[in-house]
N, C-alpha and C positions, 0 to 999 in steps of 0.2 A: 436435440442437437441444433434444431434451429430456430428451437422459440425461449423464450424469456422468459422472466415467471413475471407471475402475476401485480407481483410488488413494482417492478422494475416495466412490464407495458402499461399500468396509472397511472405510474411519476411521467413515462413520458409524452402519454396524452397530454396530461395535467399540463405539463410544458410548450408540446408542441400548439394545444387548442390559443392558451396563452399570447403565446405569441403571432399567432395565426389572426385572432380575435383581434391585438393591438396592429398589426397591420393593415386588414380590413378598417379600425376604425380611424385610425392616422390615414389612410391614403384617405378613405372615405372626407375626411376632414379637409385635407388640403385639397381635394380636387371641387371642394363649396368653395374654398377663397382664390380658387385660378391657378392654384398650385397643382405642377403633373404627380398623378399619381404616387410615383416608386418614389417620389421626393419623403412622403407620408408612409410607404411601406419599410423604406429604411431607415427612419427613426426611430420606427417600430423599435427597431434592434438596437438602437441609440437607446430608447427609456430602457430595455429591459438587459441593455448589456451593461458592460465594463464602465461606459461613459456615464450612466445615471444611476442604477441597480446595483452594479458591480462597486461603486466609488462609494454609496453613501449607506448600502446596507450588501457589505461582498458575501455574509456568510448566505443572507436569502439568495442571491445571483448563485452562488455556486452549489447551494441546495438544488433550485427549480433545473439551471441547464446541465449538472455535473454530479447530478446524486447518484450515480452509480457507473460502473466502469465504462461502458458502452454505449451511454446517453450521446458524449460527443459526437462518436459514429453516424448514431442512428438521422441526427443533424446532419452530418457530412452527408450521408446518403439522400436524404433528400435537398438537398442544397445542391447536388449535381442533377435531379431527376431535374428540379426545376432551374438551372440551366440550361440541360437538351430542351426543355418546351418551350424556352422562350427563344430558343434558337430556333426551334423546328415554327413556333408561330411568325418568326422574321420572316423565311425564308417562305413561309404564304403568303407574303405581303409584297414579296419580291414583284415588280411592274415588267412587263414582257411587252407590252402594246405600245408601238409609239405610231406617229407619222414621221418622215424622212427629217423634217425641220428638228421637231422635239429629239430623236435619235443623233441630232450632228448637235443641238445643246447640251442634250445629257452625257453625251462622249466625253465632248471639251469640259464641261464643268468635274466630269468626276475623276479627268487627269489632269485638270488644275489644282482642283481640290487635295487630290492625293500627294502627287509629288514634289511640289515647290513645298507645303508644310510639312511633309515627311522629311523633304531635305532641311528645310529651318531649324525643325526637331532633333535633328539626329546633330547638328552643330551644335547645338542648346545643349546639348549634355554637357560639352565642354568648355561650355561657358557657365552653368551653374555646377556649384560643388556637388557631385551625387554619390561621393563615397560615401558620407555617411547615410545614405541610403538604398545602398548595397546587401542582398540577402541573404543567406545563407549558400548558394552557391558561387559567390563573391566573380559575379563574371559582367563587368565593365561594359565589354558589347553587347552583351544580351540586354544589357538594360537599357544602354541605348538606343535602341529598336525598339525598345519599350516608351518611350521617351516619343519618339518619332511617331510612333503609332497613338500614343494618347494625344498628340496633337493634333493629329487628320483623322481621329475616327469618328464617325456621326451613327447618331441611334435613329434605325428603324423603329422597333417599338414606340417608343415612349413620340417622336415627330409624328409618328401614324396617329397614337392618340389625339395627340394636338392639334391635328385635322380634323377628327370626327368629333373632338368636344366642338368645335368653334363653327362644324359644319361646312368646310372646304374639301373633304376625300374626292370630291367628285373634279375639281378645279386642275387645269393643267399646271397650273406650279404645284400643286399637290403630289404628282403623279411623276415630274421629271424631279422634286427634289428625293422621292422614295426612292429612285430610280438608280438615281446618283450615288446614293447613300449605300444603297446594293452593291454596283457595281465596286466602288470603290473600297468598304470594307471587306471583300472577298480579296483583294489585294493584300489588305490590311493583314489581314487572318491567315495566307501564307506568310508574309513576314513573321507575325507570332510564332508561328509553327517554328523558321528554322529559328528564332529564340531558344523556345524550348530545347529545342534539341540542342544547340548551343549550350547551355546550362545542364542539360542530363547528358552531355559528353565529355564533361568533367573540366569544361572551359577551353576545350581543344579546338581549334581552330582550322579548317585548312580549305583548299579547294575544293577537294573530296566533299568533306564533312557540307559545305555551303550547296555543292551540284545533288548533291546524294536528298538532301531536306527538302531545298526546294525542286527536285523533279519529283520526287515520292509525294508532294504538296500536292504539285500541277498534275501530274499523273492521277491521282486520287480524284481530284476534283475533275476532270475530264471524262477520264474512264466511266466514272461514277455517273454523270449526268448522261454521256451516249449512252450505256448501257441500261440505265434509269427508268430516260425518256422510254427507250423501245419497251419495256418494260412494263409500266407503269401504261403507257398508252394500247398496248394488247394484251397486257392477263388481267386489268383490276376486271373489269367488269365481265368476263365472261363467263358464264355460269358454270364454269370448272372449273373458277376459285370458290373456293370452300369458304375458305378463310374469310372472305370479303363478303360473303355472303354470310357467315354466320357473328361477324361483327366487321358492319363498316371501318368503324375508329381503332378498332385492335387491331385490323390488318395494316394498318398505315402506322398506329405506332409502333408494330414488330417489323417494319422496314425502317422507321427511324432510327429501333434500337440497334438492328444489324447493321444501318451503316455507322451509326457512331461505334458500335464496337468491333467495324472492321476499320474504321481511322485510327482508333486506341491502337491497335494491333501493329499498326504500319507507323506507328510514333507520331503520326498526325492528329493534331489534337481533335478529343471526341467531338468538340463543337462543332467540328466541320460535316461530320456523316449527320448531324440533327438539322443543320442549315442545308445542308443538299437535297435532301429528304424533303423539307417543305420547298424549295424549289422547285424542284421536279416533279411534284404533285401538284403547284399551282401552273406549271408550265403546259406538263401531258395531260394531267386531266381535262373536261368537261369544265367550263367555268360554273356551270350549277353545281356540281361534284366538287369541288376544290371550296367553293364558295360555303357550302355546307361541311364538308370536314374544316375550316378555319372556325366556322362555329362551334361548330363540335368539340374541337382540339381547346378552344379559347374559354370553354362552358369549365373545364376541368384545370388547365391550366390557371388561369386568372384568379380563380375561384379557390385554388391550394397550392398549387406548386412554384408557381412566381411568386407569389406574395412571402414565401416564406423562403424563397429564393433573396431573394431582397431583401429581407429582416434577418435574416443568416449573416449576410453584410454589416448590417448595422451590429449585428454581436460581436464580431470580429473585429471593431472599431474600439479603439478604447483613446475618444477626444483629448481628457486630460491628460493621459501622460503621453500620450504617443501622435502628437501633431503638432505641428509648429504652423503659425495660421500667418507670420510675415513671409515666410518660405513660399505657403501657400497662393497668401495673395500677390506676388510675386511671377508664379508658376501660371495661376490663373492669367493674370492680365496677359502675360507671355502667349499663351494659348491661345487663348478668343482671340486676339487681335491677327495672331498668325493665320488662323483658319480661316476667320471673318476677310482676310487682308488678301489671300488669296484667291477666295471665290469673287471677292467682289472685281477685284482687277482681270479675272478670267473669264467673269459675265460682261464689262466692260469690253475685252476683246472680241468679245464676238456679235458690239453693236445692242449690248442691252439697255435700257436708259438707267441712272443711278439709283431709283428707288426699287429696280427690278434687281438691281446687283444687290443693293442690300439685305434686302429682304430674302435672297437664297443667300447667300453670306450667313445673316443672323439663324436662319432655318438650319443649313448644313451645318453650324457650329455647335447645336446638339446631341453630346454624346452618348446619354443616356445609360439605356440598357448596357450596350457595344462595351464601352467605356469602363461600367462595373466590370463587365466581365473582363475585359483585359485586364484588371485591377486585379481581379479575383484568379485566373491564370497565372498572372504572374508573381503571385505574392506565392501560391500553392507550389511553383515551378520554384521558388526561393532565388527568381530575378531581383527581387525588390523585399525592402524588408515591413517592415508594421506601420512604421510611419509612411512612409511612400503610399504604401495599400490605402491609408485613409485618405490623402491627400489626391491622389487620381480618385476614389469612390466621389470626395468632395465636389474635384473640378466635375466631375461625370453630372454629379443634382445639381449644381446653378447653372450651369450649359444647358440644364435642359428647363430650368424655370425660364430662361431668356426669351427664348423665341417664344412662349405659349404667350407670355407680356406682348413684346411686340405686334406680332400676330394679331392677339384681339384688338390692340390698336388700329393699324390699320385697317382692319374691318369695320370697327367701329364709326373710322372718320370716312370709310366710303374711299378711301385710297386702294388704287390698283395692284393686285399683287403682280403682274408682269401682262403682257399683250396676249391677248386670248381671253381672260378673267374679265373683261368688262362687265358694268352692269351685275356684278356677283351676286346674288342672291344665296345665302346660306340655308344649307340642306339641315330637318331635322338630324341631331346625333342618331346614329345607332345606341340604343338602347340597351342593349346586352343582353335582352330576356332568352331562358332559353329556348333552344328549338328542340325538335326530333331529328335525328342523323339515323333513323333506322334503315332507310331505306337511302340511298344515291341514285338511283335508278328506277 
């Protein structure tokens, strides 16, 4: 009843190792010539999908990912495992510590950042045609919001990366633009929510419907974090947890999985119980404790479940017929300059000098991970249709080649990234070897 046969678990090794391999060595690739990573894991999915594999030899493409009834499945499932992990790995990255100063920059910049381009965006639907990319729940405002939100979202992931390649994690622009990026796509991610629900309520609209999504949003994410915290800071460690004791990293991912499948449950998207979950463990734990499961989580995660999270992307892309690239470069320049255009006049406001504005400008305008995955939500929720899907994945990988460019620029010429950073000295990268998580204690 619940296993395969043996025909059908080889083909999808065969498949899954495949593509696993080609992502590993594509990111592996782009991240030698300064390219971020998930740039080279979703090509991955670009050679062995639709757009390369699929176009010039479809019968191999739909041998390897489609040779038997439940292969696609077997993809879908892990394509969500590694969503929740890159969510739950954000959401340890998430910055908690400021001083008073950095607390009144990071305020202002991540409700500059948010809502002037959320508001830009949300105009910008009706000023560009987006019926024809409209998706199978043909619902106008939910895409809107979609719209809005891929204009102001910024990636944790893939910005964190781009610190620890170039050696700034430790630098206070490092740390208020992670900060920023946090607070502001939690905003972000209720809006998606009442999307969703928007689109699975049959395009019904009403006051009800809007107070009902976003309080069960807010409610979710609140309840979850007081209850969390207390939680999380008086049972992990006491030695009448069983569970924590007889696996560190299993006890923290059977509270990820319970809260993303108590968000499913309550119509709030799972994403959000994966993101709360590492919150609230990088929040209430120990920073040695938090510090070592982000290890630990990142040793398995990074190593299978992202990378094929991101090459899953790339399969679902199909360049040549389903892209339009003047639409794009269009959408593009729209975007970057909105986001760029807002932080920098809202670090301006608050007395920054202009190469400080810029420089979180070009940072925060990295969408990255975030970015996919609202791509990948929303295309799955049938807010948007195939082409859209490819076109936000797009803008999501040059948004985030941008700042890794700039960035090592200015390091290179010895220019300041913002007041505090003088005199920078770059920190060796973490190296990613792994550790032991047996113990937290």
């Amino acid at each position: 009843m619940f296993s395969l046969t043996s025909a059908e678990i080889s083909h999808f090794l065969l498949a899954m190792g495949c593509l696993l391999a080609m992502a590993h060595l594509l990111g592996y690739l782009a991240e030698r010539i300064y390219i971020p990573r998930v740039i080279g894991e979703v090509a991955a999915g670009l050679v062995l999908g639709p757009t390369l594999l699929g176009h010039f030899f479809p019968d191999a493409f739909k041998w390897l990912f489609l040779g038997f009834p439940t292969e696609d499945k077997l993809f879908g499932l892990l394509y969500q495992f590694g969503l929740l992990m890159l969510m739950f790995c954000s959401g340890l990255k998430f910055q908690t510590r400021f001083n008073k100063e950095d607390i009144k920059i990071t305020t202002v910049l991540a409700v500059g950042a948010t809502i002037p381009a959320f508001i830009v965006g949300w105009f910008a639907a009706d000023i560009f045609n987006i019926s024809p990319y409209l998706g199978t729940a043909s619902n106008p405002l939910a895409m809107k919001i979609v719209i809005a939100i891929s204009i102001a979202i910024t990636s944790i992931p893939v910005i964190s990366k781009i610190f620890n390649d170039l050696g700034i994690m430790h630098t206070r622009f490092a740390k208020i633009v992670i900060a920023c990026a946090g607070f502001h796509d939690i905003l972000l991610w209720v809006a998606l929510g009442f999307a969703t629900a928007i689109a699975s309520n049959g395009g019904v609209f009403t006051a009800g419907t809007a107070l009902k999504s976003v309080g069960v949003s807010l409610g979710f994410i609140i309840g979850t974090f007081i209850l969390g915290y207390v939680l999380f800071k008086r049972l992990t460690v006491i030695k009448q947890n069983l569970l924590f004791r007889s696996s560190n990293l299993g006890y923290f991912l059977f509270i990820m999985f319970m809260l993303a499948s108590l968000a499913g449950n309550l119509h709030v998207e799972t994403i959000f119980g994966a993101l709360l979950a590492g919150i609230i463990a990088n929040v209430a734990l120990p920073k040695a404790v938090s510090g070592r499961l982000e290890q630990g989580v990142s040793n398995i995660s990074f190593s299978w479940f992202i990378p094929i999270y991101f090459a899953t992307v790339g399969l679902q892309l199909d360049l040549v017929r389903h892209f339009n690239p003047l639409f794009f470069l269009a959408y593009f320049l729209f975007a970057t300059l909105t986001q760029t255009l807002a932080v920098y006049i809202t670090s301006r406001t608050i007395k920054q000098d202009r190469l400080t504005s810029f420089n979180l400008g070009v940072a925060i305008n990295d969408r990255g991970g975030p970015g996919i995955v609202l791509s990948s939500v929303a295309y799955a929720a049938g807010i948007i249709n195939q082409e859209f899907f490819a076109i936000l994945v797009m803008l999501a990988l040059i948004t985030s080649w941008i700042p890794g460019t700039w960035l090592r620029i200015v390091i290179k010429k010895k220019w300041r990234l913002m007041p505090g950073d003088e005199n920078l000295t770059p920190q060796p990268r973490d190296d990613g070897k792994i550790k032991s998580i047996n113990k937290y204690v």
